[in-house]
C-alpha positions as CSV (number, residue, x, y, z in Angstrom):
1,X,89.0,77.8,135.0
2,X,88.9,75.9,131.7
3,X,89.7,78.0,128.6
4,X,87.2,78.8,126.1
5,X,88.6,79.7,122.8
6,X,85.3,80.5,121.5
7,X,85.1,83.3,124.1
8,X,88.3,84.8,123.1
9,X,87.0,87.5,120.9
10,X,85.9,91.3,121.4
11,X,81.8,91.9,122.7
12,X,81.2,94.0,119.9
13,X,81.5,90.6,117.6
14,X,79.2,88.3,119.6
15,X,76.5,92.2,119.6
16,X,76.5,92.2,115.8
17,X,76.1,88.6,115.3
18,X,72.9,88.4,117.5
19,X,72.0,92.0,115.2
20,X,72.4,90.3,111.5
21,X,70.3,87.4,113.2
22,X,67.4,89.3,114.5
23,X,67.9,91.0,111.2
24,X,67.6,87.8,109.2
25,X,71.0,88.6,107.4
26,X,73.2,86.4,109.1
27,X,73.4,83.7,106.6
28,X,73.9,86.2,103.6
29,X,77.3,85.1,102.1
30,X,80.7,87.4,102.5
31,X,83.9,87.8,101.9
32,X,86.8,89.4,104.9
33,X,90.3,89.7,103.8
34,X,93.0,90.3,106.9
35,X,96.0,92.2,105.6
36,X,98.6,94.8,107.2
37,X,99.0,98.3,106.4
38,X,102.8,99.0,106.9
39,X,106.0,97.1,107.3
40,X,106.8,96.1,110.6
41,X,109.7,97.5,112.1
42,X,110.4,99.9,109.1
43,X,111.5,96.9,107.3
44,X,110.6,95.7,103.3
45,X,108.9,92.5,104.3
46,X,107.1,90.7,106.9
47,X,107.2,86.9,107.6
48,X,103.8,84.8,107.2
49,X,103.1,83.3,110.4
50,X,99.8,82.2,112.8
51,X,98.2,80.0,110.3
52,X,98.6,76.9,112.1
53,X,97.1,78.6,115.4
54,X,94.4,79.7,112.7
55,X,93.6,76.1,112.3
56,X,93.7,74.8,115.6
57,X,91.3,77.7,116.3
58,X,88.7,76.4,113.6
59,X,88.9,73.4,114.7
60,X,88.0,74.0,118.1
61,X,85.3,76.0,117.9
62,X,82.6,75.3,119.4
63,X,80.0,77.2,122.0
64,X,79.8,75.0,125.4
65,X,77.0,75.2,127.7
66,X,79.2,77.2,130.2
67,X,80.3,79.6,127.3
68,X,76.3,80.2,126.9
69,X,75.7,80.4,130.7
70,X,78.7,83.4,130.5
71,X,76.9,85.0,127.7
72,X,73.6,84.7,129.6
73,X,74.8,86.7,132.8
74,X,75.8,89.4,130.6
75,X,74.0,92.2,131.7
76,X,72.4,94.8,129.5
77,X,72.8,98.9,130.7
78,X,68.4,98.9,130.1
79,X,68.4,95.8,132.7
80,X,67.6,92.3,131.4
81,X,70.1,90.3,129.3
82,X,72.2,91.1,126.7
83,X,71.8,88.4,124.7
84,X,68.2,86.8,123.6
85,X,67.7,83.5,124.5
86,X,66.6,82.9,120.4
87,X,70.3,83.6,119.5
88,X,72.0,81.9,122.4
89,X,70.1,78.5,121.2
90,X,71.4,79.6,117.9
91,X,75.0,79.8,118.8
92,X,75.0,76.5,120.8
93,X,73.6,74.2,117.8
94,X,75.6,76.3,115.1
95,X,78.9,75.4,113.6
96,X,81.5,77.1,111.3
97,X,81.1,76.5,107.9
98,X,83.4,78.7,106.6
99,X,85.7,78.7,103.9
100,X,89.3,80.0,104.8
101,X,92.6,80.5,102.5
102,X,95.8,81.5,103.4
103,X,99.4,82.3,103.0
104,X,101.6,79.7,103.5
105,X,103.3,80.3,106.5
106,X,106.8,81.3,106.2
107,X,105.8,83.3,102.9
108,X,107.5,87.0,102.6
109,X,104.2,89.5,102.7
110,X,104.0,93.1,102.1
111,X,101.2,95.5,102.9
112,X,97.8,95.5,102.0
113,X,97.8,92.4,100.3
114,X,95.5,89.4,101.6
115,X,97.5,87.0,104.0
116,X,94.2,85.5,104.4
117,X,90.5,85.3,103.1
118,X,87.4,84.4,104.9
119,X,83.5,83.4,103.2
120,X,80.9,82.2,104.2
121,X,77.9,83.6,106.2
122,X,78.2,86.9,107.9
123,X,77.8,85.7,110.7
124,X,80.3,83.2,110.8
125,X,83.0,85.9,109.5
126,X,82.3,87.7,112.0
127,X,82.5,85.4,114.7
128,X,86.2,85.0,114.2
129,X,87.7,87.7,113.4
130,X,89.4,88.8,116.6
131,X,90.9,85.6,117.3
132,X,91.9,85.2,113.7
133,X,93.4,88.5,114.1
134,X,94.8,87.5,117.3
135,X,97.0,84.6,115.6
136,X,98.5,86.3,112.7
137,X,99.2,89.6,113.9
138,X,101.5,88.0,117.0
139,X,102.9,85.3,114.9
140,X,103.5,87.1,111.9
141,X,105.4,90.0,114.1
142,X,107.7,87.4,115.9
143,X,108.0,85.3,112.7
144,X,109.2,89.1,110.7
145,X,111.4,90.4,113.8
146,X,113.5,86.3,114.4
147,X,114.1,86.7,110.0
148,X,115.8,90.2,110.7
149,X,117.7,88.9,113.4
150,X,118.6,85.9,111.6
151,X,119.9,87.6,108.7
152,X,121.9,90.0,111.0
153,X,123.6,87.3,112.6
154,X,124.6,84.8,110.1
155,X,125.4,81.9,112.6
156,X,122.6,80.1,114.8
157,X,120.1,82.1,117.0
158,X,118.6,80.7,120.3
159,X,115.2,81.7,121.1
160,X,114.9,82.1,124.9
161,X,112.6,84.8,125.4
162,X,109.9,82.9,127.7
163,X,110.7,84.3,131.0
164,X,110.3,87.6,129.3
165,X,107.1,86.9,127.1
166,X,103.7,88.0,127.2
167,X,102.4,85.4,129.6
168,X,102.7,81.1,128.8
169,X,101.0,81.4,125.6
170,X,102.4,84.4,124.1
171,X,105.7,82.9,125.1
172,X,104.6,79.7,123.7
173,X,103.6,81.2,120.4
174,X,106.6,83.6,120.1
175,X,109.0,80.4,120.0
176,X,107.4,78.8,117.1
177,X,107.4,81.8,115.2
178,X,110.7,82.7,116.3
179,X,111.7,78.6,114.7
180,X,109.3,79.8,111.8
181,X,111.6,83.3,110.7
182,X,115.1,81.0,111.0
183,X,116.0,80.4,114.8
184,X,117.9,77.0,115.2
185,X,116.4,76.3,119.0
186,X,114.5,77.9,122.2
187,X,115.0,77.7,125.2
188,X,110.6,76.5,126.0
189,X,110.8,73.1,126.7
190,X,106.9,73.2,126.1
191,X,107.3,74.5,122.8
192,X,110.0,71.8,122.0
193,X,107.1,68.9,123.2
194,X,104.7,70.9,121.3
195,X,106.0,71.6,118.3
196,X,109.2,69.3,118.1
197,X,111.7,71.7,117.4
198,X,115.1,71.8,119.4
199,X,115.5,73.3,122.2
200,X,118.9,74.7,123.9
201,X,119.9,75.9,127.1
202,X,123.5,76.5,129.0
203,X,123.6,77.2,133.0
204,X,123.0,80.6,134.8
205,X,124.9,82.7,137.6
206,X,123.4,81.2,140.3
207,X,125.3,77.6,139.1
208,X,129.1,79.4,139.1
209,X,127.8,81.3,142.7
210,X,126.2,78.1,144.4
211,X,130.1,76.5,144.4
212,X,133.1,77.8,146.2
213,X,135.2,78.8,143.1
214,X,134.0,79.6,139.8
215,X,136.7,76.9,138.5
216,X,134.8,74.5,140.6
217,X,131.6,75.2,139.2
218,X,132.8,74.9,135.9
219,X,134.7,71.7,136.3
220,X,131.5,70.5,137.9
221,X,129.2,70.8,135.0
222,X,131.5,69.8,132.3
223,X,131.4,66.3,134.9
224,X,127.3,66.7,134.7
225,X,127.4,67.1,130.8
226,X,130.8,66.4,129.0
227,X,129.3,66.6,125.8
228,X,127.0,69.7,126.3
229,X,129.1,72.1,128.2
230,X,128.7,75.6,127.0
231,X,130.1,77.6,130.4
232,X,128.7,81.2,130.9
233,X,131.8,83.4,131.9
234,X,130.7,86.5,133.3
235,X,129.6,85.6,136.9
236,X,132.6,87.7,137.9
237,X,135.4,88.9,135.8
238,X,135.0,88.2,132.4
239,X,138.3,87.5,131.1
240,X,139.5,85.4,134.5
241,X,136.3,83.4,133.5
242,X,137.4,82.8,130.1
243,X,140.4,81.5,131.6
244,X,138.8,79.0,133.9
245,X,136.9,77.8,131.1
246,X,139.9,77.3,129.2
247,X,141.6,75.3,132.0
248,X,138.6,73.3,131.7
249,X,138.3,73.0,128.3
250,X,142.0,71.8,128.3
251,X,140.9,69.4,131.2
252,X,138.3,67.9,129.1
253,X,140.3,67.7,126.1
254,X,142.4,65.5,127.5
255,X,139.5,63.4,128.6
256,X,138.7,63.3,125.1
257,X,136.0,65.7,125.3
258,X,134.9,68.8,124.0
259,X,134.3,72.0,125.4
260,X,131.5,73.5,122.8
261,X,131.7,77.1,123.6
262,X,131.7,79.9,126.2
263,X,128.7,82.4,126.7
264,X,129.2,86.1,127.4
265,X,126.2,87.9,128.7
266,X,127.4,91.5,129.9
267,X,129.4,94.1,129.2
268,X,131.1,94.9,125.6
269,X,130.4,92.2,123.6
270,X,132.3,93.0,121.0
271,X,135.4,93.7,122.6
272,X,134.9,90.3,125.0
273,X,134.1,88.2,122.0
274,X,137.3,89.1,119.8
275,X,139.4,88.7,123.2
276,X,137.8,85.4,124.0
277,X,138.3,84.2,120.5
278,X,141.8,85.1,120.9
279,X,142.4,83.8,124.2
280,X,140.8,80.4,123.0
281,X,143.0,80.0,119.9
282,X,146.4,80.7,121.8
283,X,145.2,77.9,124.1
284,X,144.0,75.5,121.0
285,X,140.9,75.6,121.7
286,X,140.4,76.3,117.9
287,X,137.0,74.2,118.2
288,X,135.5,76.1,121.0
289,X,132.8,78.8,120.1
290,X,132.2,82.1,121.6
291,X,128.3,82.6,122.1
292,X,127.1,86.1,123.3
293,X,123.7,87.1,124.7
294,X,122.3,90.4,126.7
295,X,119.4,92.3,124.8
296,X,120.1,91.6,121.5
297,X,118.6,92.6,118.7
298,X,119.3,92.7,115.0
299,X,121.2,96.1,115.3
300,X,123.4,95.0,118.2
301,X,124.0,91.7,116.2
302,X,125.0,93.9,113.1
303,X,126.9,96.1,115.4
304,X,129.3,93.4,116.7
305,X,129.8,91.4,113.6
306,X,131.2,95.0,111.8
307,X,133.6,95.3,114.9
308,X,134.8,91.6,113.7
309,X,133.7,89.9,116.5
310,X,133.9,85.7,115.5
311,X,130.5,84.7,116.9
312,X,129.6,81.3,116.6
313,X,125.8,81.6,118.0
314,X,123.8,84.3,119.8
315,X,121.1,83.7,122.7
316,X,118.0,86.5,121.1
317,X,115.4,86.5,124.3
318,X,112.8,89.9,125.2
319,X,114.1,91.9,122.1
320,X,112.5,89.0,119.8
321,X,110.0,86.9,122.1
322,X,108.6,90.3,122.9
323,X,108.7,92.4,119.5
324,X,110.6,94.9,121.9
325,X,110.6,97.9,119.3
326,X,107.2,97.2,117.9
327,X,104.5,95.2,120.0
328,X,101.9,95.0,117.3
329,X,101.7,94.1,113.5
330,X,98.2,96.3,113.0
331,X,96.7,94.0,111.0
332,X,93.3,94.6,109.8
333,X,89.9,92.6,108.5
334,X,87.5,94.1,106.0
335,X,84.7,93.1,104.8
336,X,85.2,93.5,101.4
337,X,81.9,91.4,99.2
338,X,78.6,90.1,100.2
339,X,75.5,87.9,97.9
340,X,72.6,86.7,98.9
341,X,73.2,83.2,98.2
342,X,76.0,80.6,96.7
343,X,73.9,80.9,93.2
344,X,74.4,84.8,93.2
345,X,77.2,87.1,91.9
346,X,79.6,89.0,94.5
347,X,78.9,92.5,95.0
348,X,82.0,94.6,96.4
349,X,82.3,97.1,99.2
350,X,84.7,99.6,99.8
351,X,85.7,101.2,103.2
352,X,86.0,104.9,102.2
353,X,87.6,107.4,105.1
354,X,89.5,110.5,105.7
355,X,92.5,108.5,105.3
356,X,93.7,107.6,101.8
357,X,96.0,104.3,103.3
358,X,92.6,103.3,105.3
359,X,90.7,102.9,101.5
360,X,89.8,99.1,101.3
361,X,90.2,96.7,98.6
362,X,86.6,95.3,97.1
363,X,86.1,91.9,95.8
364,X,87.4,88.0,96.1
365,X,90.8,88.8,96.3
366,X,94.3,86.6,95.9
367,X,97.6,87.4,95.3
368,X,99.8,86.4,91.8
369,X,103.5,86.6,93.2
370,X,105.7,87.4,90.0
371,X,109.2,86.1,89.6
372,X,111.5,86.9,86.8
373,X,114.2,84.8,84.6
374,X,116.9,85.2,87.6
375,X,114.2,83.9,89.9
376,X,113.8,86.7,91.6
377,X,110.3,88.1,92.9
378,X,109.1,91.1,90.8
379,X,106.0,92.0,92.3
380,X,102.6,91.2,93.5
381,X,99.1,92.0,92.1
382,X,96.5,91.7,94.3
383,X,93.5,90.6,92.0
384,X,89.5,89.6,92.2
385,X,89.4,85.7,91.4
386,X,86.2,86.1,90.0
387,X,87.0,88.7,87.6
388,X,89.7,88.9,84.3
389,X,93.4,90.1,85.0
390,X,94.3,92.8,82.2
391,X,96.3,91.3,79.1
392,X,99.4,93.6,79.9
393,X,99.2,92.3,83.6
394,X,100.1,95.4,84.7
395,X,99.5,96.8,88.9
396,X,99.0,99.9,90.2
397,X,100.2,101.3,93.6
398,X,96.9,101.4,95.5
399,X,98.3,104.9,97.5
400,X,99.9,106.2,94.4
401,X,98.6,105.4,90.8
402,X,101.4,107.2,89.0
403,X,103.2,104.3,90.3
404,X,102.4,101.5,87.9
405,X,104.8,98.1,86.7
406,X,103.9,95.7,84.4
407,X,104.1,92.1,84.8
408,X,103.3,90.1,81.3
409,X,105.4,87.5,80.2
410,X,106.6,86.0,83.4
411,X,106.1,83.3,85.2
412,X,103.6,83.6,88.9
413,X,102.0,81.5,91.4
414,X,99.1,82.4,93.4
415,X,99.3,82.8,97.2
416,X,96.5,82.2,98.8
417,X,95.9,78.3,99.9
418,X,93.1,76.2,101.2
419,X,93.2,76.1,104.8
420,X,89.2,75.1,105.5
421,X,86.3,73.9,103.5
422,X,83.3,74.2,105.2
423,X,84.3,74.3,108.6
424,X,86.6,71.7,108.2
425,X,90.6,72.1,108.1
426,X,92.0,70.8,104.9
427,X,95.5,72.5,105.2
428,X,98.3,70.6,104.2
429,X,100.8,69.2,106.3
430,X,103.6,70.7,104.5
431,X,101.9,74.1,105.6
432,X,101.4,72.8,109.6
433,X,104.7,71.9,109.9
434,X,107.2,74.4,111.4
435,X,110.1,73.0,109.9
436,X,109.0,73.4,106.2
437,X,107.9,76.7,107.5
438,X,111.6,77.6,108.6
439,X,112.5,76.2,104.9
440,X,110.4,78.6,103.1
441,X,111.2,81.5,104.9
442,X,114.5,80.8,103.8
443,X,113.8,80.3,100.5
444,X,111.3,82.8,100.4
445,X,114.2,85.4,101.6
446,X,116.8,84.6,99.3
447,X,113.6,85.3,96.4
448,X,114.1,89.0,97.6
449,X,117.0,91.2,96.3
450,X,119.4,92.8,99.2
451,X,118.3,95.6,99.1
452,X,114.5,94.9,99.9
453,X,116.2,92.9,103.3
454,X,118.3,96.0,104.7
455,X,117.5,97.4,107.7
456,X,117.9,101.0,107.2
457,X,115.6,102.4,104.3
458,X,114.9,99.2,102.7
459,X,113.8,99.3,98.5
460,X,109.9,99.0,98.5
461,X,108.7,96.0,96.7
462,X,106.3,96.6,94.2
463,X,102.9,95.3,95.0
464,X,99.6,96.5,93.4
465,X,96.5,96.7,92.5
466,X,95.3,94.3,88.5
467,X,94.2,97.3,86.6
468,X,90.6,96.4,86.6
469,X,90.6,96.4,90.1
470,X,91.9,99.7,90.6
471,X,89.2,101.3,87.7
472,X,86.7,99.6,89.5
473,X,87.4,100.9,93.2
474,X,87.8,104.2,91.6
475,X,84.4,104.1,89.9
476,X,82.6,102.6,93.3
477,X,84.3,105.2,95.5
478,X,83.2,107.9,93.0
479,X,79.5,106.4,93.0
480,X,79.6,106.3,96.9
481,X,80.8,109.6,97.2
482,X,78.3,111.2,95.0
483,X,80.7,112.2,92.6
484,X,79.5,110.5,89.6
């Protein structure tokens, strides 16, 4: 069956679109912000990710006749159809006229600031909010968890979680983020076609046990691919394998060839790499790199480069494809302003619950990203476009507003950037592009002192609330609650 992108969103979406239009409020104008509420995998940062997906989504929206004939059979518990026949002709001659900003991707992000913003007609908002959901949370997660690994590991990291992933498309996605947050390669030859980034692959057991030696299936490959042969050495005993390889590596050296490296996939890694590494340099196989795989993660990584281990690449597969120790970012979308019209002023909402963390930002928001004289980031202040930032410049902790830092006198850039006008994509190509996406993450890493990047109780970046915007949510919260 043919897949409908359009349909990809919760029921509740599509049941209060056909409300606000029966209600004659569907065209009034708002404003959605998506953001996250904690750090993934008790980190200090997350990794921007999903906008491209974002775009491809807007630009392939669009209600087909067998998307309405779905929505027609949709049963209602009183009998009847769900959906009125007024709104179904309404969906299939409408199209997205939204307006859409974004983070670029690759961008370090913190909670509860906007990674992106959505206006336009309620309707519309609401229309895509689950699948815009859908795209940043995964992407962002796999982006945030390949940039811990990365730093952990210092030399090149293989994705080659497919086999592993979330279904073809969650596998498919999880390598382009995994390129996004600083992977070199991945195994998905789809994603390479896709998204033309490198992809990497060595041989498997079943090649050293479909020969009668191991020595013969190794000398056999490095015939098929004399200038590709990476030889996986655990099929049996490790260290007799490293041996074999190093008869071959010899072999080929001779031939004038090159044996690139040797994989390890079981057992102690740490121990097998240093006694690899050791075994390879008596034979002067100096150039030969030892490459280790098996459930890594960022931990294990850190664990076997403080035992010493020389490492000159790492295969990362379920552990990162599969956000192993956190399967969800928990991003949310909150509708945060509505007017009547284009001509009108915005008037803010606030989400008030039992649940201080769970309070909502009001307004047209954006992001200032502060960097000091060292070029170093000093803090975020989540502010309302439409409304003056404070002369001192100074934020407030939206959980905590003893927690204050100001900000005047340096130099900032704003986050948010055009991503649609109107219903039509206008992101740049410098933001589609997965390679400069790989570069900023980089960039945007070093930006970040040490110890904001450390994986056990990382220093909390400072990112707040403009003044104004604080007094103001105060005030409306105060109002709402009958406290005023």
């Amino acid at each position: 069956m043919e897949f409908s992108e359009t349909l990809s969103t919760d029921l509740y979406q599509l049941t209060m679109a056909q409300g606000y239009f029966e209600h004659h409020i569907h065209e009034t104008q708002a404003c959605f912000h998506m953001y996250f509420r904690d750090y993934p995998f008790k980190g200090g940062y997350a990794i921007a990710c999903g906008m491209e997906q974002l775009a491809q989504l807007i630009e392939h929206f669009h209600w087909s006749a067998r998307d309405i004939d779905y929505l027609k059979s949709i049963p209602s518990h009183s009998g009847g159809a769900l959906f009125h026949d007024d709104f179904l002709h309404f969906l299939q001659t409408h199209e997205l006229t939204l307006d859409i900003d974004a983070v670029a991707e690759g961008s370090v992000v913190f909670p509860d600031e906007p990674l992106v913003r959505v206006t336009g007609s309620l309707v519309d908002c609401q229309l895509v909010e689950t699948a815009l959901l859908n795209c940043v949370n995964f992407n962002t997660l796999i982006a945030t968890k390949a940039a811990r690994v990365c730093l952990a590991a210092q030399t090149p990291v293989a994705e080659f979680g497919l086999r592993r992933a979330q279904g073809p498309v969650g596998g498919l996605w999880a390598s382009r983020a995994a390129i996004v947050g600083g992977c070199t390669s991945t195994s998905n030859v789809l994603a390479g076609s896709m998204y033309g980034v490198p992809v990497s692959g060595t041989h498997a057991h079943s090649w050293v046990m479909s020969f009668p030696t191991e020595l013969d299936a190794f000398r056999a490959y490095a015939q098929s691919y004399p200038h590709d042969c990476v030889l996986l050495v655990d099929t049996y005993e490790v260290e007799q394998g490293i041996r074999n390889a190093i008869i071959v590596g010899l072999e080929m050296k001779q031939r004038g060839e090159h044996l690139i490296g040797i994989r390890i996939d079981s057992g102690d890694l740490a121990w097998l790499a240093k006694r690899a590494r050791t075994l390879l340099d008596q034979a002067g196989l100096h150039d030969t790199g030892v490459f280790l795989s098996n459930d890594l993660d960022e931990y294990s990584i850190s664990s076997i480069r403080a035992e010493g281990a020389c490492v000159a690449g790492w295969g990362v597969g379920t552990r990162l494809a599969c956000a192993f120790d956190q399967p969800t970012l928990g991003g949310v979308y909150k509708l945060s302003a509505t007017r009547a019209s284009n001509q009108q002023a915005w008037h803010d909402h606030v989400k008030i619950t039992g649940s201080a963390q769970k309070l909502t930002i009001p307004g047209v928001l954006d992001v200032r990203r502060y960097i000091d004289a060292d070029g170093r980031l000093a803090g975020d202040m989540i502010f309302d476009i439409y409304k003056a930032v404070n002369e001192d410049e100074i934020i407030i902790d939206p959980h905590d507003h003893l927690r204050r830092k100001r900000l005047h006198g340096m130099r900032y850039t704003t986050l948010l950037k055009p991503l649609a006008r109107k219903g039509s994509i206008v992101l740049a190509d410098e933001l589609r592009d997965v390679h400069a996406a790989q570069q900023r993450t980089k960039a945007s890493l070093e930006q970040l002192d040490e110890t904001q990047k450390r994986m056990l109780n990382p220093h909390t970046y400072p990112v707040g609330l403009e003044k104004g915007i604080f007094e103001s949510r105060s005030a409306l919260v105060a109002h709402l609650l009958g406290y005023e």
